[in-house]
C-alpha positions as CSV (number, residue, x, y, z in Angstrom):
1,X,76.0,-40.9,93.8
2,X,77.5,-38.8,91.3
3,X,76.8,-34.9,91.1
4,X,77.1,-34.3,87.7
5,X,73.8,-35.4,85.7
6,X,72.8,-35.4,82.3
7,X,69.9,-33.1,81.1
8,X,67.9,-35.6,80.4
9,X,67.5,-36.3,84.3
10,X,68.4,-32.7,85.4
11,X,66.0,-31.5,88.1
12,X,63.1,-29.8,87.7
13,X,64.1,-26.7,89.1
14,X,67.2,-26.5,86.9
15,X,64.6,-26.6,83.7
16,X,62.2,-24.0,85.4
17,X,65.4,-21.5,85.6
18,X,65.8,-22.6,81.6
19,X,62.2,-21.6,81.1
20,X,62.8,-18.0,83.1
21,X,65.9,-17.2,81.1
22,X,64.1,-17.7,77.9
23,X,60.8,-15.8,78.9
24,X,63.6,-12.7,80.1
25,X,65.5,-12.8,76.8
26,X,62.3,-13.1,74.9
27,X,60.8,-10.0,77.3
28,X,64.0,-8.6,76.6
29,X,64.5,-8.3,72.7
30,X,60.7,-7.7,72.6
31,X,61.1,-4.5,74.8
32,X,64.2,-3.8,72.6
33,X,62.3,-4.2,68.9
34,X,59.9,-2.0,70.7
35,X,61.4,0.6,72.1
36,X,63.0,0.9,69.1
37,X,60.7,1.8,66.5
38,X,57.3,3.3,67.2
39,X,54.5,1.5,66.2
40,X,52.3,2.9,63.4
41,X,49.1,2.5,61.6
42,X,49.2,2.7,58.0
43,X,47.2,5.5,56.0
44,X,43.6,4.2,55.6
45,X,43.0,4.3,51.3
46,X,41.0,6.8,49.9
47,X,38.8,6.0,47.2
48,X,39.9,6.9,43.6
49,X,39.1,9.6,41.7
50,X,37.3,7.8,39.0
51,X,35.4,5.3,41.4
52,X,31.6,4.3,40.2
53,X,28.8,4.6,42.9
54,X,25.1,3.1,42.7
55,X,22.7,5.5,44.6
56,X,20.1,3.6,46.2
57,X,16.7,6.2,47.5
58,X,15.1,3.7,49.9
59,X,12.3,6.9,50.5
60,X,11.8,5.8,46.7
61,X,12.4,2.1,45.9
62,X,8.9,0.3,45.9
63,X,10.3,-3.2,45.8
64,X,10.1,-4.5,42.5
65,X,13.1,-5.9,42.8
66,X,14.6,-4.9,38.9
67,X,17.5,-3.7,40.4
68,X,18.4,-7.4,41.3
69,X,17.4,-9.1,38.3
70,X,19.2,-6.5,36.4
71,X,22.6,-7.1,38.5
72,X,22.1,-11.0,37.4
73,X,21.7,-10.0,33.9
74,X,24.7,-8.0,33.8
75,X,26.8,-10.8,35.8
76,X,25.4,-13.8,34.1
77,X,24.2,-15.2,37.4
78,X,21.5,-18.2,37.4
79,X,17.9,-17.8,39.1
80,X,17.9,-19.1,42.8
81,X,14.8,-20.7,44.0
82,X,13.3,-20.6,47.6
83,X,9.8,-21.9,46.4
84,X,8.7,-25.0,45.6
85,X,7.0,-23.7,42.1
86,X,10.8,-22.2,40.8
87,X,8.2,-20.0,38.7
88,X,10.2,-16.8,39.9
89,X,14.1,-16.2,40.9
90,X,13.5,-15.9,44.4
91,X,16.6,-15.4,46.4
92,X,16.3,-14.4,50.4
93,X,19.7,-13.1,50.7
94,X,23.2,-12.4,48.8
95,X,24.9,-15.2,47.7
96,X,27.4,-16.7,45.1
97,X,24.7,-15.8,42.3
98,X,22.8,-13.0,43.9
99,X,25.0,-9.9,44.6
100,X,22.6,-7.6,45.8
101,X,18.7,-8.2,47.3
102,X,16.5,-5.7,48.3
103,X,14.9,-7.0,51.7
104,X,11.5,-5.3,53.1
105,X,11.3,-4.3,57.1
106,X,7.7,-4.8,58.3
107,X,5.7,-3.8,61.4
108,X,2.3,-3.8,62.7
109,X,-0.2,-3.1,59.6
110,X,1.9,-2.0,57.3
111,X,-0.2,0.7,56.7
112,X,2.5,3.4,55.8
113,X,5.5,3.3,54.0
114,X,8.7,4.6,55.9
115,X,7.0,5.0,59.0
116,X,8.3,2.6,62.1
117,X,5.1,2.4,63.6
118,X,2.5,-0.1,61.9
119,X,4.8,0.5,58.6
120,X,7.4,-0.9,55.8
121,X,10.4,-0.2,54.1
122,X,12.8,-1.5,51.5
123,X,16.3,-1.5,52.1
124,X,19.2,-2.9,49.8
125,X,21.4,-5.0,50.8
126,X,25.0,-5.5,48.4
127,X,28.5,-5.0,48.5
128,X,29.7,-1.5,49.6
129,X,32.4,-1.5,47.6
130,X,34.7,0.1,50.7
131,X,37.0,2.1,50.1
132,X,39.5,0.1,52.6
133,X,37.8,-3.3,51.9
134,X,38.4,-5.8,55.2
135,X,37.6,-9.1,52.7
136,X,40.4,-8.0,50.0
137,X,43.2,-7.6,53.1
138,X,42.0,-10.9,54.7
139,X,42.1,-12.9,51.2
140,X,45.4,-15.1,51.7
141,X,45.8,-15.8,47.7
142,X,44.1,-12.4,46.2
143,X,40.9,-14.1,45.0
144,X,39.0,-10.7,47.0
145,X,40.7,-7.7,44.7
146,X,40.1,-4.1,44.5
147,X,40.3,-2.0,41.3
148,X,42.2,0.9,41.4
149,X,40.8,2.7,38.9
150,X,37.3,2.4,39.2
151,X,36.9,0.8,43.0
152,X,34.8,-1.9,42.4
153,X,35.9,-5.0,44.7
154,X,36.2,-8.1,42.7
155,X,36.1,-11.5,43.0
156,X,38.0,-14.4,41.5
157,X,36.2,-17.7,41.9
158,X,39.6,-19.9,39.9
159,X,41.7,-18.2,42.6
160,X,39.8,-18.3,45.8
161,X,40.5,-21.4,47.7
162,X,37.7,-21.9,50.1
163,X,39.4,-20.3,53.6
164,X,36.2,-18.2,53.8
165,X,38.4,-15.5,55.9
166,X,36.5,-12.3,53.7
167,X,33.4,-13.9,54.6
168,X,34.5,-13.7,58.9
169,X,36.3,-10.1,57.3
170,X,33.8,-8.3,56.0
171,X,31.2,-6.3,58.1
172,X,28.2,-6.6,56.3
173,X,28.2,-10.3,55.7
174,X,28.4,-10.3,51.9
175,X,31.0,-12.6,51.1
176,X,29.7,-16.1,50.8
């Protein structure tokens, strides 16, 4: 029987010693690229000078819910329906036509607003417009953008190609 084989029928231990010697080079020029710069985060962005705000007073807001319809107004949004009447717009959460909602927090009696005990609340829930926005870096194809000027994060339905990665992005679970 002849020593020589081919690789095709080299023993196995020939191909584990393959397998080391790559995992030591790779090891290897990993330690080197490294060692050789230091990593670094990048500067987190600061909001521009000229950036818009909405200041929401939840000790204030008594649920009428104008705020919402007035956000569909100015983005030409349709009415979304969750009753069987469709009298009223009545939308449970954000969504592709309903940027922001105003949700109420309830407990016990309800008896007085902003208490925790046997009260209620209204809190808003929208974009927050971040100033380091997690959906705009996680959009592969820039339909998620972030004006510069005035802040407001943006979205580009033509653009946007379904991946849904600002929706597993963002924090708050506005992206939908």
């Amino acid at each position: 029987m002849d020593n020589d084989r081919s690789a095709a029928t080299a023993p196995v231990g020939s191909r584990r010693e393959f397998i080391r010697g790559c995992l030591a080079a790779g090891g290897a020029a990993l330690a080197t690229a490294t060692t050789s710069r230091p990593a670094a985060a990048r500067e987190t962005y600061q909001r521009p000078p000229e950036a818009l705000g909405l200041l929401y007073d939840a000790t204030l807001c008594i649920g009428c819910k104008a705020c919402v319809a007035a956000c569909k107004r100015a983005n030409d949004n349709p009415p979304e329906f969750s009753t069987v009447d469709k009298l009223w717009d009545t939308p449970l959460d954000t969504s592709g036509y309903t940027f922001n909602i105003i949700k109420m927090y309830r407990h016990g009696t309800m008896q007085t607003k902003d208490a925790e005990e046997n009260g209620y609340a209204f809190m808003k829930t929208s974009c927050m417009h971040c100033a380091d926005p997690s959906c705009v870096s996680a959009c592969p194809v820039t339909a998620m953008t972030k004006d510069p000027t005035t802040g407001i994060v943006a979205y580009d339905a033509e653009a946007c190609v379904g991946c849904r990665y600002c929706v597993v992005a963002c924090p708050f679970g506005i992206p939908k």
